[in-house]
C-alpha positions in Angstrom: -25.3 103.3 -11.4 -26.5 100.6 -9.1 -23.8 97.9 -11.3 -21.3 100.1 -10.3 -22.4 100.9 -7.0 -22.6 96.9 -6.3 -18.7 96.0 -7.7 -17.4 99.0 -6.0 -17.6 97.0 -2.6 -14.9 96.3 -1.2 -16.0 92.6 -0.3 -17.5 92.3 -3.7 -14.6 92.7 -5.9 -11.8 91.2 -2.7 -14.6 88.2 -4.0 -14.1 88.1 -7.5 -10.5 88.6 -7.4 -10.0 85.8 -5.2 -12.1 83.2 -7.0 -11.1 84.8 -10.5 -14.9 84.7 -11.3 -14.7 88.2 -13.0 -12.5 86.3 -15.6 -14.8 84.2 -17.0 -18.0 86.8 -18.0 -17.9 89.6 -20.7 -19.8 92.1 -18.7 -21.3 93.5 -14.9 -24.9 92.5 -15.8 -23.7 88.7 -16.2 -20.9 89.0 -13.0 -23.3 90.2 -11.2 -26.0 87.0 -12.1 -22.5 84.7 -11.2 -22.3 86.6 -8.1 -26.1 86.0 -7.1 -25.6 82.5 -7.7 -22.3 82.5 -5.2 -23.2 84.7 -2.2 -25.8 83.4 0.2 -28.7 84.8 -0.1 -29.1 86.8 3.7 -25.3 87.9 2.3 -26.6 89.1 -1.3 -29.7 91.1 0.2 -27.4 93.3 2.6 -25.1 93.4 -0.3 -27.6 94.5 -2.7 -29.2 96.9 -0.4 -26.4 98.5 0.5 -25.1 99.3 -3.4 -28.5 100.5 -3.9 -28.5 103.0 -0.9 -25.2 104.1 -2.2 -25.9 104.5 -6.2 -28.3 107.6 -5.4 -24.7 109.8 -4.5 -23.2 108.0 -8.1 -25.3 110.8 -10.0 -22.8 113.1 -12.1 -19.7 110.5 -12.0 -18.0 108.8 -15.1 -17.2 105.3 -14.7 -15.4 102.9 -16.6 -15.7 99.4 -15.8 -13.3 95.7 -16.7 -15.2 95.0 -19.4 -15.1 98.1 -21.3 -13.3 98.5 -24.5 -11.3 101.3 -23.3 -10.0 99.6 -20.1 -6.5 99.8 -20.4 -5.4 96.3 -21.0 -2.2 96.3 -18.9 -4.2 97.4 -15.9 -6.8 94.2 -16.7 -3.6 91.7 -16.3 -2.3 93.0 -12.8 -3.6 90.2 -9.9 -6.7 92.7 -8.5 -7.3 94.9 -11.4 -10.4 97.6 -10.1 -14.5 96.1 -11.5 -15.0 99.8 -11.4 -13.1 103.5 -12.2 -14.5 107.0 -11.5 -13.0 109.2 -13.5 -12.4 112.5 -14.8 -10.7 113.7 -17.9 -10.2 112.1 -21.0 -10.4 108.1 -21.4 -8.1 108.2 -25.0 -5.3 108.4 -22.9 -5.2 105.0 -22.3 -3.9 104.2 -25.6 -0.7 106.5 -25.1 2.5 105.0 -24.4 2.3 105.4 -20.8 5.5 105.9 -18.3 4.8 106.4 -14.3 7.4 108.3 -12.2 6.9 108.2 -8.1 8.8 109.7 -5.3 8.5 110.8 -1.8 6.2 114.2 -1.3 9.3 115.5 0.7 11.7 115.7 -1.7 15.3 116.8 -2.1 16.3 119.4 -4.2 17.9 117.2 -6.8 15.3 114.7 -6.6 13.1 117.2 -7.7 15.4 118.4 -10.3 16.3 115.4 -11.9 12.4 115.0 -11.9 12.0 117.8 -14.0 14.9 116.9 -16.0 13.6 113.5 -17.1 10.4 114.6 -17.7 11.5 117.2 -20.5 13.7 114.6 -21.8 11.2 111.8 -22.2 8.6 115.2 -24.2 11.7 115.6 -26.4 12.3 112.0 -27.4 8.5 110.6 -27.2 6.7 110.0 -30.4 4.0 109.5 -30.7 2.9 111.7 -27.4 3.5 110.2 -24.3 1.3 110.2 -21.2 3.1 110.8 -17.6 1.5 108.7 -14.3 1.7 109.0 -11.1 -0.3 110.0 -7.9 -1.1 113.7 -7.2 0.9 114.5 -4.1 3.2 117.1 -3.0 6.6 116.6 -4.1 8.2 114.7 -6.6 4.2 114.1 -8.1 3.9 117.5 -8.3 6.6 118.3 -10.0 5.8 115.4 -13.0 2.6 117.0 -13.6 3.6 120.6 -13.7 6.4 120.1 -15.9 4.7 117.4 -18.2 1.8 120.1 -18.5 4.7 122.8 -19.3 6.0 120.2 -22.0 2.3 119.4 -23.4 2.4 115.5 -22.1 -0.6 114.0 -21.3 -1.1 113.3 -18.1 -2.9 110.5 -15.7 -2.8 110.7 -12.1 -4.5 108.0 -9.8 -6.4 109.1 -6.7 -6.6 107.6 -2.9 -9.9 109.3 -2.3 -13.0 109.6 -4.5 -13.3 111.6 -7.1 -14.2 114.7 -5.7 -11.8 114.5 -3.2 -9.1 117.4 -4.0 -5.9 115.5 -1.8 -3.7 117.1 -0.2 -5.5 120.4 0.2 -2.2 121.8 -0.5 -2.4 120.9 -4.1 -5.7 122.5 -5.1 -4.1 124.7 -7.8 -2.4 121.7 -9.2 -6.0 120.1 -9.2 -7.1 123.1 -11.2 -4.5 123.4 -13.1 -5.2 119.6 -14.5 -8.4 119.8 -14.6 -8.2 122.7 -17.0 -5.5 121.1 -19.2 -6.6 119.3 -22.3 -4.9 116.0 -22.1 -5.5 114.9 -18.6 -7.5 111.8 -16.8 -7.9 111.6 -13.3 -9.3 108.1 -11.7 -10.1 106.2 -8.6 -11.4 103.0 -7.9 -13.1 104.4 -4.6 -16.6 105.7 -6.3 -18.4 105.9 -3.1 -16.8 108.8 -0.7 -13.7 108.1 0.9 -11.4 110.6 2.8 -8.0 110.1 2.5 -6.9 106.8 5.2 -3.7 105.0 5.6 -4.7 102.2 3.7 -6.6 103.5 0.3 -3.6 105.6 -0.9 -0.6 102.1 -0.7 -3.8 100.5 -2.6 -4.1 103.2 -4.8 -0.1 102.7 -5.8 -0.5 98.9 -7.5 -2.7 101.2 -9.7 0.0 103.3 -10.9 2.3 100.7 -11.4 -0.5 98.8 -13.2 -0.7 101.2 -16.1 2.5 102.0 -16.8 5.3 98.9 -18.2 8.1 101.1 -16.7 8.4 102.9 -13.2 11.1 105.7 -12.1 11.4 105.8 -8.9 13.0 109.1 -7.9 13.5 109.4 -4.2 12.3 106.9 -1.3 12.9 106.4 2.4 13.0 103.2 3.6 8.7 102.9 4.7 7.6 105.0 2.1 4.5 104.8 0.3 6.7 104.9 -2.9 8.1 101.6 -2.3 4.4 100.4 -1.9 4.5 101.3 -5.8 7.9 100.1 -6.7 6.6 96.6 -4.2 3.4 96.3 -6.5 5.5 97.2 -9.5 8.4 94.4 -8.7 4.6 92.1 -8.5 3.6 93.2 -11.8 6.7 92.6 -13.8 7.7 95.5 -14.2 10.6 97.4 -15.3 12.0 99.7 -12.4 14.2 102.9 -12.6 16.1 104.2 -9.8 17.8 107.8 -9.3 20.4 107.9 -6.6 22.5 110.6 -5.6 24.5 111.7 -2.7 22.8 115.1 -2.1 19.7 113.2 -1.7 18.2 113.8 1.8 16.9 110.1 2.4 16.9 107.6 -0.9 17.7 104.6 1.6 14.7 102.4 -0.2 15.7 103.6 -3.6 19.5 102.2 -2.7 18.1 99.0 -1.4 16.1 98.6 -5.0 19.3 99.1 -6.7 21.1 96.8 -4.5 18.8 94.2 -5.2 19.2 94.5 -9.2 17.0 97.4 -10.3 18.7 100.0 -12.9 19.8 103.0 -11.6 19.2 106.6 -13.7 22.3 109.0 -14.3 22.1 112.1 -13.1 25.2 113.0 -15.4 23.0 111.8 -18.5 19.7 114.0 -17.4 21.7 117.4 -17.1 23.4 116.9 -20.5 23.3 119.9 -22.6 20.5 121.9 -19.3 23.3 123.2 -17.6 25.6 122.6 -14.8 26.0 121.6 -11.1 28.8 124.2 -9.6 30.4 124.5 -6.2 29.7 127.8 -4.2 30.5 129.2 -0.6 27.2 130.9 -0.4 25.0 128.0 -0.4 24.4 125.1 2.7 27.3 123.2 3.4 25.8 119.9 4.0 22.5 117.6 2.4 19.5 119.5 2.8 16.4 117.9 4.6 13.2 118.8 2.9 12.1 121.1 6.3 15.4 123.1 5.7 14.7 123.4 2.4 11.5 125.3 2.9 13.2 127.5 5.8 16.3 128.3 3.4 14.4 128.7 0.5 12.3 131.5 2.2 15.6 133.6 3.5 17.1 137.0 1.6 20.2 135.2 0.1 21.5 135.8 -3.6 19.4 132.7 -4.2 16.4 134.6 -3.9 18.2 137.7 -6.1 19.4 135.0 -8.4 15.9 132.4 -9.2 17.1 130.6 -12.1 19.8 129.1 -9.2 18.7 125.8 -7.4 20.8 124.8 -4.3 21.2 121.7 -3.5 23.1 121.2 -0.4 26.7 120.5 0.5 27.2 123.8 -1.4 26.6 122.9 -4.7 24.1 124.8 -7.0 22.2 124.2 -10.2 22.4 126.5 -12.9 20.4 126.0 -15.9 22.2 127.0 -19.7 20.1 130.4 -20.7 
């Protein structure tokens, strides 16, 4: 615990990274000897008594650390791969053909469709079984994980807080709902506590990116934390998949990804064969923002007689073959 406790600093590993020093050993115990010889020694003591102070709250977590077999190798060759993972869930994951899909946590209607869409199209085409990535926020994460559990994908989702952080509080049943799901792997680099902040979660995203060769990014305002990913993605040489489309409530970062040369995802080719986008005077009129979404969804219209219907705004409607 106390090895793990030590490279989880944030000056620590910000260290290694930036001299590269983690390159050259094969394990902690011998970074950790390179590191003595490096840091000055008043620095080291604080350094060493702090990890220590900190390992005794390490008790009960999983870790996985660079030089472990299982590291995912991918994730080894982004510029500040983590020294150190907490995690939850099953660690064979990591050899599965992994895909990450990202989007805002306010969502459009389509976006979340087409989210739901893709992923059943990528469990009808992947062999051998693939494993889904993303973060678990509200919205277009969400949606990934429920419907890759409903198709029987694996599932990895990177964290922003420690590992016994459930984030937003809003998704607790999704948290329990992974957590009781066979094929699943949650993970953090933050092994000491940390609350969600403003900085850990954009941090958190070169992780997501980091695992998977190809990113879809669904929906994404201009400052979203979304195009943190698809930022540390474009970094990483990645390959990066955009859905646009005009009922979209606010895709303006997604449009300037595909202005500036990323490949764009058909809607036309997701609903193929799932069912149909028709025109109707009962539904909105115009694109729906995701706070009118919640207050429309919630009214007595035939939408709420009529479930399997999706609205979409500017009066069009999903409706799935039967």
């Amino acid at each position: 615990m106390y090895l793990e406790s030590f490279f989880a600093q944030a000056s620590v590993a910000s260290f290694c990274h930036k001299t590269g020093i983690w390159r050259n050993n094969d394990s902690l115990d011998s970074l950790y000897q390179t590191c003595k010889n490096f840091f000055p020694r008043d620095r080291f003591t604080l350094l060493k008594a702090r990890a220590d102070s900190l390992a005794k709250s390490l008790l009960g977590q999983n870790f996985i650390n660079i030089y472990s077999k299982a590291y995912p190798e991918l994730l080894r060759e982004i510029y500040d791969p983590p020294l150190v993972l907490s995690f939850i869930g099953d660690l064979s994951l990591f050899s599965l053909p992994k895909v990450a899909i990202v989007g805002t946590r306010k969502a459009s209607p389509v976006s979340l469709l087409a989210t739901k869409l893709l992923v059943e199209r990528l469990g009808e085409t992947s062999i051998p079984t693939l494993a889904l990535v993303s973060g678990m926020a509200m919205g277009v994460d969400r949606q990934v994980f429920i419907t890759a559990m409903d198709q029987g994908l694996a599932v990895i989702g990177l964290l922003g807080t420690s590992i016994q952080e459930e984030y937003p509080p809003s998704n607790r049943d999704l948290y329990k709902k992974v957590k009781a799901y066979q094929k699943h792997l949650l993970l953090t680099e933050y092994i000491h506590e940390q609350s969600p902040s403003p900085w850990t979660f954009p941090k958190r995203n070169r992780l997501i990116s980091g695992l998977a060769p190809i990113v879809y990014i669904m929906e994404s305002g201009k400052k979203s934390g979304t195009i943190s990913t698809a930022h540390s993605a474009l970094s990483q040489n990645r390959e990066i998949v955009v859905f646009d489309h005009s009922l979209q409530y606010d895709n303006e970062g997604g449009r300037v990804l595909v202005s500036e040369g990323a490949d764009v995802l058909n809607f036309e080719d997701l609903i193929e064969g799932k069912g149909q986008v028709i025109r109707s005077d009962v539904y909105p009129k115009k694109v729906l923002s995701f706070q009118e979404w919640q207050v429309y969804a919630k009214k007595e219209t035939s939408f709420a007689l009529q479930p399997e219907l999706t609205p979409l705004g500017s009066g069009y409607i999903w409706k799935p073959f039967t």
